[in-house]
The first five atom37 places (N, CA, C, CB, O) and aatype in JSON, in Angstrom:
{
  "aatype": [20, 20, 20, 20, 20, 20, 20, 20, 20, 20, 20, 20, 20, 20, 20, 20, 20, 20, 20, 20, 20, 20, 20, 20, 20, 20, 20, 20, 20, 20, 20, 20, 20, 20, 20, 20, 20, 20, 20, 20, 20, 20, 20, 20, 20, 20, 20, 20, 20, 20, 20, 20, 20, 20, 20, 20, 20, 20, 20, 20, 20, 20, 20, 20, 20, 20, 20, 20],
  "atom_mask": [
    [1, 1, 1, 1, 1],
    [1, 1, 1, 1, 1],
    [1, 1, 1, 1, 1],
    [1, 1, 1, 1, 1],
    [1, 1, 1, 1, 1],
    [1, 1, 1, 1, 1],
    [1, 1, 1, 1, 1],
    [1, 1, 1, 1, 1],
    [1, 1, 1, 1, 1],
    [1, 1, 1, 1, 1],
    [1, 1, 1, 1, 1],
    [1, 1, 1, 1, 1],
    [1, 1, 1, 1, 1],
    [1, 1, 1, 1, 1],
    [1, 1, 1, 1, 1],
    [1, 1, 1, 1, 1],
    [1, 1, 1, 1, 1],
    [1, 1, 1, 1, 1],
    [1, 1, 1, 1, 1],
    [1, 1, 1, 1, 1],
    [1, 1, 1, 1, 1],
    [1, 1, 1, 1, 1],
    [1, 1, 1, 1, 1],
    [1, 1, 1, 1, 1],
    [1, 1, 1, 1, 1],
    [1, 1, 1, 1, 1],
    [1, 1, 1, 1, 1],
    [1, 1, 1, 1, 1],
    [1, 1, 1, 1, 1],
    [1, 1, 1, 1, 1],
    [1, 1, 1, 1, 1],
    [1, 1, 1, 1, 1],
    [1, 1, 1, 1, 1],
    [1, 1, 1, 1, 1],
    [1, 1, 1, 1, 1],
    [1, 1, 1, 1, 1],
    [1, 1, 1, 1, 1],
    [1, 1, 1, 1, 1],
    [1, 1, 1, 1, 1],
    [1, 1, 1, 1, 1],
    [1, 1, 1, 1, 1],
    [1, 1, 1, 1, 1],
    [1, 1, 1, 1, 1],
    [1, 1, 1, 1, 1],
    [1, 1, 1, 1, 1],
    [1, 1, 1, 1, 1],
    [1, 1, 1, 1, 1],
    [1, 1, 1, 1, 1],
    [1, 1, 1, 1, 1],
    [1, 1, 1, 1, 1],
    [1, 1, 1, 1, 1],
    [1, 1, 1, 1, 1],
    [1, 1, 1, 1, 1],
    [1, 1, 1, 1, 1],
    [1, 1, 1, 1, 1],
    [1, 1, 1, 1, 1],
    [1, 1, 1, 1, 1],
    [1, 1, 1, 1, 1],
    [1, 1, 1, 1, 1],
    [1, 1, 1, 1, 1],
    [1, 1, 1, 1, 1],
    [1, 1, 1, 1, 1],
    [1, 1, 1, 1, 1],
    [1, 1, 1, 1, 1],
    [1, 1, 1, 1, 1],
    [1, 1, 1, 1, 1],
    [1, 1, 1, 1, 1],
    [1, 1, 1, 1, 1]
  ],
  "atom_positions": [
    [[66.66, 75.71, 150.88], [67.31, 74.71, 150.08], [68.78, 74.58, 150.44], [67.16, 75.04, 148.62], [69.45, 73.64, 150.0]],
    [[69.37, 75.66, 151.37], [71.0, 75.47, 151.47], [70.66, 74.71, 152.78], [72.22, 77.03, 151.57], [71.63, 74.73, 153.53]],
    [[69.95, 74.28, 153.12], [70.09, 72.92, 154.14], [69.77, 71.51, 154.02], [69.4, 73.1, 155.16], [69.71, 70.64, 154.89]],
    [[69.5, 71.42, 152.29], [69.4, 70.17, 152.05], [70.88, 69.33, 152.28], [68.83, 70.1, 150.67], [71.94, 69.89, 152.56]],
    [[70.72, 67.91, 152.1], [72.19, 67.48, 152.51], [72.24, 66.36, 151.71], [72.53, 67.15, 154.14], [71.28, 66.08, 150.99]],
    [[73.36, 65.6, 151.75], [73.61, 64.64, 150.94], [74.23, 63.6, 151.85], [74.43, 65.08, 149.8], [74.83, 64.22, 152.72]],
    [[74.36, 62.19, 152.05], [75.63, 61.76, 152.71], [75.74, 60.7, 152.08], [75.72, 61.59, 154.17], [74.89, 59.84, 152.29]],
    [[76.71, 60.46, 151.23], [77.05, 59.46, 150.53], [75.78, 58.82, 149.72], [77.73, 58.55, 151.44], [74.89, 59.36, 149.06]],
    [[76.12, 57.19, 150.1], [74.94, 56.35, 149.86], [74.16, 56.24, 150.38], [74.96, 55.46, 149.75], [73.18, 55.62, 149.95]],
    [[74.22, 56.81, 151.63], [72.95, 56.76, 152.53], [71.69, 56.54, 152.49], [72.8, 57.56, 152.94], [70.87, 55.62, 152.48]],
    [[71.84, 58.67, 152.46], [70.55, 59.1, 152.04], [71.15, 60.86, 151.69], [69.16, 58.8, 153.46], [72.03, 61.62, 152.1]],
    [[69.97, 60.86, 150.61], [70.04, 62.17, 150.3], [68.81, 62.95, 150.65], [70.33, 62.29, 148.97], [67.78, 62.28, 150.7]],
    [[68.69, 64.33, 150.92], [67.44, 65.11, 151.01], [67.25, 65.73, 149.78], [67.42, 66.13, 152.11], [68.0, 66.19, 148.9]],
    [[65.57, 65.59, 150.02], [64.97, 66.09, 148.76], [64.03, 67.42, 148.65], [64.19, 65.01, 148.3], [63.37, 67.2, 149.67]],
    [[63.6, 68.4, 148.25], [63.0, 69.22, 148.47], [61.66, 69.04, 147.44], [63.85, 70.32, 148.44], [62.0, 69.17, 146.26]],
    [[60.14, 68.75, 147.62], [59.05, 68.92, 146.82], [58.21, 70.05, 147.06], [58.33, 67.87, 146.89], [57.76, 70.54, 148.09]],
    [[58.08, 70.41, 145.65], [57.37, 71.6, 145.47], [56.2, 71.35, 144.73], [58.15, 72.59, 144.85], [56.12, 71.46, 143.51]],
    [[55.19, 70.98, 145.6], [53.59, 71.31, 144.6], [52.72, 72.14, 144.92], [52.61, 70.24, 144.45], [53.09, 72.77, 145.91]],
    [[51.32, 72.55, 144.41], [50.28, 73.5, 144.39], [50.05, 73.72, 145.88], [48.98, 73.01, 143.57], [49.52, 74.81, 146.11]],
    [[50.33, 72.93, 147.02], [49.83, 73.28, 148.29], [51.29, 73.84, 148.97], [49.04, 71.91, 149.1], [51.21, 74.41, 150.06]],
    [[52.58, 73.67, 148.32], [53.51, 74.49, 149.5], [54.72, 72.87, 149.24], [52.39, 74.88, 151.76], [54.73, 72.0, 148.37]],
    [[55.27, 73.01, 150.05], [56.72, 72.05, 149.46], [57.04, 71.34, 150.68], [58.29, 73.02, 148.88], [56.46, 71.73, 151.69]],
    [[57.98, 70.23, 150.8], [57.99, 69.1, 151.82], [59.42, 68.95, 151.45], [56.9, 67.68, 151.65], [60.09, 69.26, 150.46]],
    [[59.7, 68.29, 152.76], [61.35, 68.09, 152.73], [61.47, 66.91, 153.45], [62.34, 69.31, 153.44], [61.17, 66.58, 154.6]],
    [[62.08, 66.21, 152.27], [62.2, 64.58, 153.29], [63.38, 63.84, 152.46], [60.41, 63.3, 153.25], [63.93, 64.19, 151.42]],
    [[63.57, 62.73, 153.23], [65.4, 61.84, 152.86], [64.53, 60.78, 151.93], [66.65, 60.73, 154.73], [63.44, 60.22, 152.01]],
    [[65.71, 60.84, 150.94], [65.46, 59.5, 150.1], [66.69, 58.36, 150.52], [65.53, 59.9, 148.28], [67.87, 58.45, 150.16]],
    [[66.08, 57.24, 151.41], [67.07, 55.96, 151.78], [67.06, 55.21, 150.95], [66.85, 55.17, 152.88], [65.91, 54.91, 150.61]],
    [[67.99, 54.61, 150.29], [67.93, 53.33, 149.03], [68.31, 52.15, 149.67], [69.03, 53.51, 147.64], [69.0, 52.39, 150.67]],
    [[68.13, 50.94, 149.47], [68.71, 49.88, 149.82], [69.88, 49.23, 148.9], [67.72, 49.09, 150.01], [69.83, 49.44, 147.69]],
    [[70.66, 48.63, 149.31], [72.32, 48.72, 148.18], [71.98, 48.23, 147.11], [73.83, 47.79, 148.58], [72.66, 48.44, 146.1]],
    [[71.07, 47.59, 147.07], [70.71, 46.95, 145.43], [70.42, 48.21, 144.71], [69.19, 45.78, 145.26], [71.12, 48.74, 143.85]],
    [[69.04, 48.69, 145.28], [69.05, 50.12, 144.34], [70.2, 50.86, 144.43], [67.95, 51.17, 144.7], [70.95, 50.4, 143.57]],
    [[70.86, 51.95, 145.12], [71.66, 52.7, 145.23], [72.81, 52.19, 143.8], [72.08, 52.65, 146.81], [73.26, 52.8, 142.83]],
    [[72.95, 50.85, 144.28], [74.19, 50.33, 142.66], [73.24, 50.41, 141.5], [74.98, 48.24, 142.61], [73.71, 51.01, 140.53]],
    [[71.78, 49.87, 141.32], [71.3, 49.66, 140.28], [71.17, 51.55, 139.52], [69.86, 48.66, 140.65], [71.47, 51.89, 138.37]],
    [[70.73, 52.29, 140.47], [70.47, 53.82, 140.08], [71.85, 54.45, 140.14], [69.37, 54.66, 141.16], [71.67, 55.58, 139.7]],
    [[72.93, 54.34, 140.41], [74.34, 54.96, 140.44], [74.63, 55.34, 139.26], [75.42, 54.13, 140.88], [74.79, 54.47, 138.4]],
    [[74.76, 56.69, 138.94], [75.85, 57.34, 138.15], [76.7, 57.92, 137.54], [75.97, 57.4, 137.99], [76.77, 58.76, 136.64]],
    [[77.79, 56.95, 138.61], [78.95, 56.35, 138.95], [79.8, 56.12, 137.62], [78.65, 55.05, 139.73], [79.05, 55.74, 136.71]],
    [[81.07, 56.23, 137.25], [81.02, 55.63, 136.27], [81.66, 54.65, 136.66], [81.34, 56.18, 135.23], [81.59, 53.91, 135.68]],
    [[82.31, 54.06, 137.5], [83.12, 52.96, 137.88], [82.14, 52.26, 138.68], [84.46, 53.32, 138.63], [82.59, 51.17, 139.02]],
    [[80.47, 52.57, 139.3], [79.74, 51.5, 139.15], [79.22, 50.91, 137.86], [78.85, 51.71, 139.85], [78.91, 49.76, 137.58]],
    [[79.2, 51.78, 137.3], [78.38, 51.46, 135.8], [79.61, 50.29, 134.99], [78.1, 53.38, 134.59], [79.35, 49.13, 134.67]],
    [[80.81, 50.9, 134.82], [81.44, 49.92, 134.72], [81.94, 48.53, 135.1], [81.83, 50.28, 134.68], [82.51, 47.64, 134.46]],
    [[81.55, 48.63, 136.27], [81.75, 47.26, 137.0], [80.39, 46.25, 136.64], [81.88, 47.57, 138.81], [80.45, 45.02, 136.69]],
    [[79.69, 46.7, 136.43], [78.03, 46.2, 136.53], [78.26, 45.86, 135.06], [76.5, 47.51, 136.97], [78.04, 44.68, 134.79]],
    [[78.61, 46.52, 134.19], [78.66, 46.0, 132.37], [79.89, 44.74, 132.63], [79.44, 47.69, 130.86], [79.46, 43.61, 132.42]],
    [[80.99, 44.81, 132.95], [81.97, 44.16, 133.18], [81.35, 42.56, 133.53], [82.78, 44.94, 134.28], [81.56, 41.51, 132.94]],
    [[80.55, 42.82, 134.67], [80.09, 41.44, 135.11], [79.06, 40.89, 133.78], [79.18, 41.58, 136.75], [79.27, 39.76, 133.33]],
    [[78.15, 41.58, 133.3], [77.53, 41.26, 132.65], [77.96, 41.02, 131.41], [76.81, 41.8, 132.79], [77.08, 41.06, 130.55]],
    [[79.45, 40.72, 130.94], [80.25, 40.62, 129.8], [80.76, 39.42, 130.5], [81.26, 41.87, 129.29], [81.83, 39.22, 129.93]],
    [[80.64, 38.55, 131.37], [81.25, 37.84, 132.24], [80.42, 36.69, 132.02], [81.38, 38.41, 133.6], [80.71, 35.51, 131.83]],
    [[78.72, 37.65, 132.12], [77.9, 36.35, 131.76], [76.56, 36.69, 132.84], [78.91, 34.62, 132.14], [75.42, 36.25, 132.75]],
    [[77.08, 37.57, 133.83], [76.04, 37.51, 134.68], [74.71, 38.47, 134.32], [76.64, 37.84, 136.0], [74.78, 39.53, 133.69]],
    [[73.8, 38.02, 134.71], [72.61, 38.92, 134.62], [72.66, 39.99, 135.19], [71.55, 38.46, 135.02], [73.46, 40.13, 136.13]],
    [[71.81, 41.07, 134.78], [71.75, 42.29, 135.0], [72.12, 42.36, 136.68], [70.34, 42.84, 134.48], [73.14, 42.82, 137.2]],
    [[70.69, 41.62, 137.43], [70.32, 41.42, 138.6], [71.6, 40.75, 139.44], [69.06, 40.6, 138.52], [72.14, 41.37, 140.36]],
    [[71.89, 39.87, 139.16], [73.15, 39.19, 139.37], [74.1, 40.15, 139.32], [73.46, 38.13, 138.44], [74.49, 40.43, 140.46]],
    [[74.8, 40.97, 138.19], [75.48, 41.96, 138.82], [75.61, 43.02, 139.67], [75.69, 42.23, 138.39], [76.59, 43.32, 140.35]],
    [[74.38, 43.65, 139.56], [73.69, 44.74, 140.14], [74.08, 44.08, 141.98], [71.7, 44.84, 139.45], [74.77, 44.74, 142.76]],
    [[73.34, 42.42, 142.44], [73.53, 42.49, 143.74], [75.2, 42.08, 143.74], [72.43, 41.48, 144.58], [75.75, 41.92, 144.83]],
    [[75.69, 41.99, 142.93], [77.3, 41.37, 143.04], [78.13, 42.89, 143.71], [78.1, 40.77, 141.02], [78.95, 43.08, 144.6]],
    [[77.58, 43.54, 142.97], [78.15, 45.09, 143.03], [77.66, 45.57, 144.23], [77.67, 46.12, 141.82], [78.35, 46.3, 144.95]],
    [[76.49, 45.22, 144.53], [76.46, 45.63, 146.32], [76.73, 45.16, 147.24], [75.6, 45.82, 146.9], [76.32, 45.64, 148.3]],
    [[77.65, 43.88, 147.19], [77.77, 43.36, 148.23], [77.32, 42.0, 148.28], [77.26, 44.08, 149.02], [77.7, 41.32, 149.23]],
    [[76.54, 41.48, 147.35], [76.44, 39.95, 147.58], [75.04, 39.92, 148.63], [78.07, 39.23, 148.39], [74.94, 38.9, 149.33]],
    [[73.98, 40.96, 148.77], [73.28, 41.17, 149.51], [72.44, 39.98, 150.02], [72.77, 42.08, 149.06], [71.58, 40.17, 150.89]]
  ]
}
């Protein structure tokens, strides 16, 4: 487990452990998720902000990544 890794937004590694023995693999998000699952508190804030603005959830969520 001290070789799992993290890199930013990337991707992170994950370690699974079930009844047959455990697996190690990267979780990649695409920027919509990565903003929608962030927390960030200055994503979270930015994402309420827009949506006090008027925009939809979705609408903020891709505003906050970039306009994807």
């Amino acid at each position: 487990m001290k070789s799992l890794k993290r890199s930013g937004s990337q991707y992170s590694e994950v370690m699974i452990l079930g009844p047959g023995g455990y697996a190690i693999g990267r979780l990649m998000l695409d920027p919509f998720s990565v903003k929608l699952y962030s927390s960030k508190a200055e994503d979270f804030e930015a994402i309420r902000r827009l949506q006090a603005e008027g925009m939809s959830l979705a609408e903020a969520v891709e505003h906050s990544a970039g306009g994807i």
